[in-house]
N, C-alpha and C positions, 0 to 999 in steps of 0.2 A: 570808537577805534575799529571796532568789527566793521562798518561800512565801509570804512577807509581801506581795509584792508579788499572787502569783498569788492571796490571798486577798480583795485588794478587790474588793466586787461590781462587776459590769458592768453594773449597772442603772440606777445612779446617777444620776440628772440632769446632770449636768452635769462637765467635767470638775477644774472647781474641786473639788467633794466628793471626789475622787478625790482630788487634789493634797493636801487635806487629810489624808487620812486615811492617806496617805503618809508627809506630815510626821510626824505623832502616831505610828504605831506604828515606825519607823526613829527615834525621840528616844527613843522610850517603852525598847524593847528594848537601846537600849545597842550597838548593833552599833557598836561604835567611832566613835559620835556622829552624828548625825542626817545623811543626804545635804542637807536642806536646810535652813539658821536660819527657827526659824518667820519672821521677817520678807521673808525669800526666798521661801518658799514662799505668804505673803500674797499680794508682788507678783507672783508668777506665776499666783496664783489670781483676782487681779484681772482682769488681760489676757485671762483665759481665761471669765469669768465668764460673756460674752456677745458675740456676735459683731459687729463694729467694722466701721462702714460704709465701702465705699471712699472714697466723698466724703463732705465737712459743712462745707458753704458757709454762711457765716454772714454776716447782713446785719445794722451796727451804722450808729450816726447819732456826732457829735463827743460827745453829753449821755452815752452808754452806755459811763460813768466805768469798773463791771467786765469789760466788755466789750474797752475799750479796753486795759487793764492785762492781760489775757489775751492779746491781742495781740503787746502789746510784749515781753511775758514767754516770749512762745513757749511758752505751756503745755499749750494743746490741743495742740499739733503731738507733745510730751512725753507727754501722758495717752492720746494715741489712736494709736500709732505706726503703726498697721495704715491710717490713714487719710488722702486725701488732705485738709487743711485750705484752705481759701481764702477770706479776709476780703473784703469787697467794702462800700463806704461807702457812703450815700443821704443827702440833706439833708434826710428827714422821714421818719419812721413812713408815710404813705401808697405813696409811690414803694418803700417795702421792700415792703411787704405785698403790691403787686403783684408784684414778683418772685419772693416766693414764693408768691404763688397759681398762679404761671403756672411750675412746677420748678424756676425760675433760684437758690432759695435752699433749706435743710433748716429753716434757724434763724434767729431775728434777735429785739431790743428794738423795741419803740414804747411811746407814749403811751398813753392813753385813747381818745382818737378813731377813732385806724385799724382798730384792729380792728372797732370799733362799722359803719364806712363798708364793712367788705370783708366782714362776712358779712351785713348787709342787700342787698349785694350779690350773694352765692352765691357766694362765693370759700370754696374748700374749704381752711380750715386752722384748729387750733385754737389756745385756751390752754392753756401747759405749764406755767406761772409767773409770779408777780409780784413785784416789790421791792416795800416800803413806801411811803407816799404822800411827795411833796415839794410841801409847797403853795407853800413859797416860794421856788421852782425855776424861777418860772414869772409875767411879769410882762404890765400891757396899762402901755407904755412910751409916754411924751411928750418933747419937747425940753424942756429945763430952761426956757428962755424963755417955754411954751406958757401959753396964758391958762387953759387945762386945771388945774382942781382937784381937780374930783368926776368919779364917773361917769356920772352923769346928763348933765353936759356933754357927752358922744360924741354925743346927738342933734344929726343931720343932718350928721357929721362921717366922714373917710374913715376907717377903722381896715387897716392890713397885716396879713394873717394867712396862712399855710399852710391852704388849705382842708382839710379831713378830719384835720387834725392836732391836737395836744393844746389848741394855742392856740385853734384853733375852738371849743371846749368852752369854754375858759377864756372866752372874749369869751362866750360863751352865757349864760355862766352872770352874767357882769359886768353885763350888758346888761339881762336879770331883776332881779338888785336893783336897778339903780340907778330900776327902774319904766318902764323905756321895751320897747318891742316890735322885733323883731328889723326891722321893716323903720325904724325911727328912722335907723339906721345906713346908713353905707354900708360895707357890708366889701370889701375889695380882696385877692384872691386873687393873691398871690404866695411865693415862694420864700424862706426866711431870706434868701438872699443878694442878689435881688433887692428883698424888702422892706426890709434894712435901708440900700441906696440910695435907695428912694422917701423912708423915713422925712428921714435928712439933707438930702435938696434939699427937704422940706417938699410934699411933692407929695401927702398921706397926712398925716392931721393923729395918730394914732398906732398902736402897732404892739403885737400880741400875739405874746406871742416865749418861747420858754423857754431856757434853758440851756444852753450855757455863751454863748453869743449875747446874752442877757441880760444877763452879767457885763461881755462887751467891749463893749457898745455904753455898760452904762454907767460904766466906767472911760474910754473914750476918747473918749466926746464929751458926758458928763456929764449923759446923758438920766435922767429920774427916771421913779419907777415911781408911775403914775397909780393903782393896785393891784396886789398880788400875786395869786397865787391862794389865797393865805390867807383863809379865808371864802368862798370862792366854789369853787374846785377838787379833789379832791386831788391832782390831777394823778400820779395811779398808773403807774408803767410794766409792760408786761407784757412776757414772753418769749413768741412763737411760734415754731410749728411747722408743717409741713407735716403732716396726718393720716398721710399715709403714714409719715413718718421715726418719729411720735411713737408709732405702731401695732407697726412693726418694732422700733424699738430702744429701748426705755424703761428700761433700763440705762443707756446712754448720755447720755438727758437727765437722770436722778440723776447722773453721774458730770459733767454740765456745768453744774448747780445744785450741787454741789460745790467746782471750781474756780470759779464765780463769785462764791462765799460767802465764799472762800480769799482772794480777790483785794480782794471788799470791805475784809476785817479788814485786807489790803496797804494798803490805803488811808487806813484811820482810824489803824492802827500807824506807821506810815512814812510820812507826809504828804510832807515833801521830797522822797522817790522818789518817789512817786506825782504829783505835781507835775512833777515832771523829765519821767516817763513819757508822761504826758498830754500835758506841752506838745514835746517832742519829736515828738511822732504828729499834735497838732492845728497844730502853728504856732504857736500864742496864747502870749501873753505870759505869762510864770511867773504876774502878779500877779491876771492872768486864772484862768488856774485855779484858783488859792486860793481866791479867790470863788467860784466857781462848786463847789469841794467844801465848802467854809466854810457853804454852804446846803442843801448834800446831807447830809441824817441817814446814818447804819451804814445798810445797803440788801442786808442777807442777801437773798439767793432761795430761794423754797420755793412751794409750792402754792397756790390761791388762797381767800383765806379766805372767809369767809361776808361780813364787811364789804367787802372787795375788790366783791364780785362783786355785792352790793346799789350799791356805789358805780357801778358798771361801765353795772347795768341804769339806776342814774339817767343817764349820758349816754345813755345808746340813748333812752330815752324821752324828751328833752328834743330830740334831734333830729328825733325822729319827731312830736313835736308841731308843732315849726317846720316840718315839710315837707323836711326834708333830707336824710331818706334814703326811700327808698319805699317800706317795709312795716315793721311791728313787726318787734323780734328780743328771742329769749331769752337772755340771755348764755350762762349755763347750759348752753345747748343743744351751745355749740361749746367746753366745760373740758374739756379731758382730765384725768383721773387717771391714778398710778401702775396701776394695773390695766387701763388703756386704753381704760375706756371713756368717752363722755361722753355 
């Protein structure tokens, strides 16, 4: 066995190919059964495949359904032992993206919007991934009583929205069809949680709002949905990263677009757990989240496709026509790929 072992090269990249090659010829030879079951030897080839960052601070919103289910499952903590884990919550894709432009995060979910907002900005971080679009994830909400029909009606009316967040796009884009120009509106720049107090006391005649927010505002006070973002959105979510995390460890984010993917299929297989999970973490009412996953399509993560990233450039360029953000950007410019460049 000593030969066998003094005969793997030492040149090998990596010590996974070693661990390999271990396996194979100690099964191969018979020496009274392999030191390691190839499935033993996988997972120690895993662990070893690439080096596990001390920290990986991850920045999620209530909407970041695989996110949240990784959480609660303790499965980062499980796939990255070497590493310290730390979840940290934000009420919008904007307030994340600051944090991680500025070290406070490695990794986090947004919208559409934010990122369009933080590299017009010069915030250095890229995209590492996107889920599928949910258009109807994502609603410009009225009181059920509201004299509000169409959306042409918003002219000269207050709308609540999250500045820089997905709902800004979404009212963008509402506000285009319905034939009126962005100054028609009044938009009111607040917080889910503070918009959806303006909305109630009527102070803000309606509110652009996504998910699962969406779902509890209209289970519990029976607000209806003046439009979705159906026809108007796709309302995309994306995964970032900090350039640096994504440059160093790109094993890592394969191995976190894995268990996000793992988490999704938790999700559509096991609806009741996942329901549990969610409203355990969020507060919300079981019947809330059922909504709120009941409009979320399967939401694998993976790379960002060509229609992703043409949908992406249409927000940049719609904001940049309105004057909202201060110079052209390439989406493009800031994708990472698996080979790290972008």
């Amino acid at each position: 066995m000593s030969n066998a072992i003094q005969r793997i090269p030492q040149s090998l990249p990596s010590r996974r190919r070693a661990l390999q090659v271990l396996a194979i010829t100690a099964g191969t030879w018979g020496l009274g059964g392999p030191i390691f079951s190839p499935a033993l030897a996988q997972a120690v080839a895993n662990k070893s495949v690439s080096k596990q960052p001390e920290i990986l601070r991850v920045g999620y919103q209530k909407s970041a359904a695989n996110l949240v289910i990784l959480k609660q499952q303790g499965a980062l903590e499980k796939r990255f032992p070497q590493t310290k884990v730390s979840w940290i919550e934000f009420p919008a894709g904007p307030q994340l993206l600051e944090a991680l432009s500025v070290g406070s995060l490695e990794f986090g979910l947004t919208g559409d919007s934010p990122p369009v907002f933080a590299q017009a900005a010069g915030k250095d971080l890229v995209y590492v991934g996107a889920e599928p679009p949910k258009p109807d994830s994502s609603a410009i909400l009225v009181l059920k009583e509201s004299p509000l029909h169409k959306l042409s009606e918003l002219k000269g009316k207050k709308v609540a929205l999250q500045k820089g967040s997905s709902a800004h796009y979404l009212l963008v884009a509402a506000v285009d069809k319905a034939g009126l120009q962005w100054a028609d509106i009044q938009p009111i720049y607040l917080t889910p949680a503070d918009a959806r107090a303006a909305f109630e006391r009527k102070s803000v005649d309606a509110w652009a709002i996504w998910d699962p927010f969406y779902s509890a505002t209209e289970l519990q006070i029976q607000a209806r949905a003046l439009s979705t973002g159906r026809g108007l959105s796709s309302n995309n979510s994306f995964y970032l990263a900090s350039r640096n995390f994504a440059t160093q460890y790109p094993k890592v984010i394969a191995a976190l677009f894995d268990e996000l993917t793992r988490a999704d299929r938790f999700v559509q297989e096991n609806r009741p757990a996942a329901i549990k999970l969610i409203a355990d973490f969020s507060g919300l009412d079981a019947g809330v989240v059922s909504l709120f996953l009941q409009r979320r399509p399967s939401s694998p993560v993976g790379p960002l496709t060509a229609s992703t990233k043409t949908d992406q450039q249409k927000v940049a360029d719609a904001f940049l026509k309105l004057g909202l953000i201060p110079k052209a950007v390439q989406v493009t410019d800031i994708v990472w790929t698996a080979q790290g460049k972008v």
